[in-house]
Residue, then its C-alpha position, 0 to 999 in steps of 0.5 A: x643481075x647475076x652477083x658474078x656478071x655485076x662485079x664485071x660490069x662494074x669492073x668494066x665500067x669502073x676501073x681506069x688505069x694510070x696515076x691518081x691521087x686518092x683522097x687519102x693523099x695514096x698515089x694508085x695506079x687504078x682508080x674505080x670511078x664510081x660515078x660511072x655506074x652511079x650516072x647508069x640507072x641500070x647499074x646503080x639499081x643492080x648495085x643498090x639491090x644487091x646492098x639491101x641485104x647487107x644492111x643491119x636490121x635494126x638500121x632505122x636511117x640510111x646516111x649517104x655520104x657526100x658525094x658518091x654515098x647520095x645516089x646509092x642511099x637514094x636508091x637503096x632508100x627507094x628499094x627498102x623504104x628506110x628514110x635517107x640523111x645526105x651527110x656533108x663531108x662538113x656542116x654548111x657555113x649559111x642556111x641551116x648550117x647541117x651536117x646531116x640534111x634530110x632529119x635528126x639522127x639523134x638515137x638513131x640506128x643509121x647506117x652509112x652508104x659509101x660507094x668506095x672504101x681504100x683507108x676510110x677516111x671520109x667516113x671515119x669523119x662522119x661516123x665521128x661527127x654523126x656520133x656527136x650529134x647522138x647517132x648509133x652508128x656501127x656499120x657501112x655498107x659499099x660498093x667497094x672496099x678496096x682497102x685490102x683489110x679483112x674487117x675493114x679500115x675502121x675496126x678502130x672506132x667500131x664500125x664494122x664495113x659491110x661491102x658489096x665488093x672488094x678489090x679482090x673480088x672484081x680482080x678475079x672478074 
């Protein structure tokens, strides 16, 4: 799918107007519900394709993150090949009391899948956690920085974000 007509299917599909709580507490007036294109195969495979390219070459795991980042890495997994971690947002209390399920990230290069970005939040948190557990961890790509920063929110802790789309982008659609 053409690059300009993706950003307007997801602007279509996504965008909804009114009040809402974002996970950082921020209070908008559009919101981008990300799992409706996430629940559109077809749309989620245009969106998966379209990241593929923007992933590190040296990225040796795909870490999604929970719960929006699981079917993009799962699909850009599918795509490329690469071995997928499912990322809690906190390790489980029972079972095998993970954070990452799926393998070790020990000395891997792994990029996190985000579908949105506005402050950063989950994934600074993960990016820390997965740091402790011995991951290399300096970049994620999304569908959707909607943060407004050039670089991204989280220059601060070295990680660069990779976006399919900024909120500014699916404003000229």
């Amino acid at each position: 799918m053409d690059r300009t007509l993706l950003a307007a299917e997801i602007d279509r599909t996504c965008r909804l107007h009114g009040s809402f709580t974002l996970r950082s507490g921020q209070v908008a007036t559009e919101y981008f519900d990300k799992y409706r294109f996430e629940a559109q195969p077809t749309l989620l495979r245009a969106v998966a394709q379209e990241m593929v390219p923007l992933l590190p070459p040296k990225t040796e795991v795909l870490g999604g993150l929970e719960l929006g980042g699981v079917p993009l890495a799962t699909m850009v997994s599918s795509l490329t090949g690469l071995p997928t971690l499912f990322v809690r947002k906190q390790a489980k209390e029972y079972g095998t009391r993970r954070l990452a399920e799926g393998g070790d990230p020990r000395g891997r290069h792994v990029t996190l899948i985000e579908d949105v970005v506005t402050t950063g939040g989950a994934v600074r948190a993960a990016v820390l956690a997965l740091r402790e557990l011995g991951a290399r961890v300096d970049v994620v790509v999304c569908a959707i920085d909607r943060s407004g920063v050039t670089d991204g929110p989280l220059t601060d802790i070295g990680l660069q974000t990779r976006a399919l789309f900024t909120k500014a982008d699916l404003d000229r659609v």
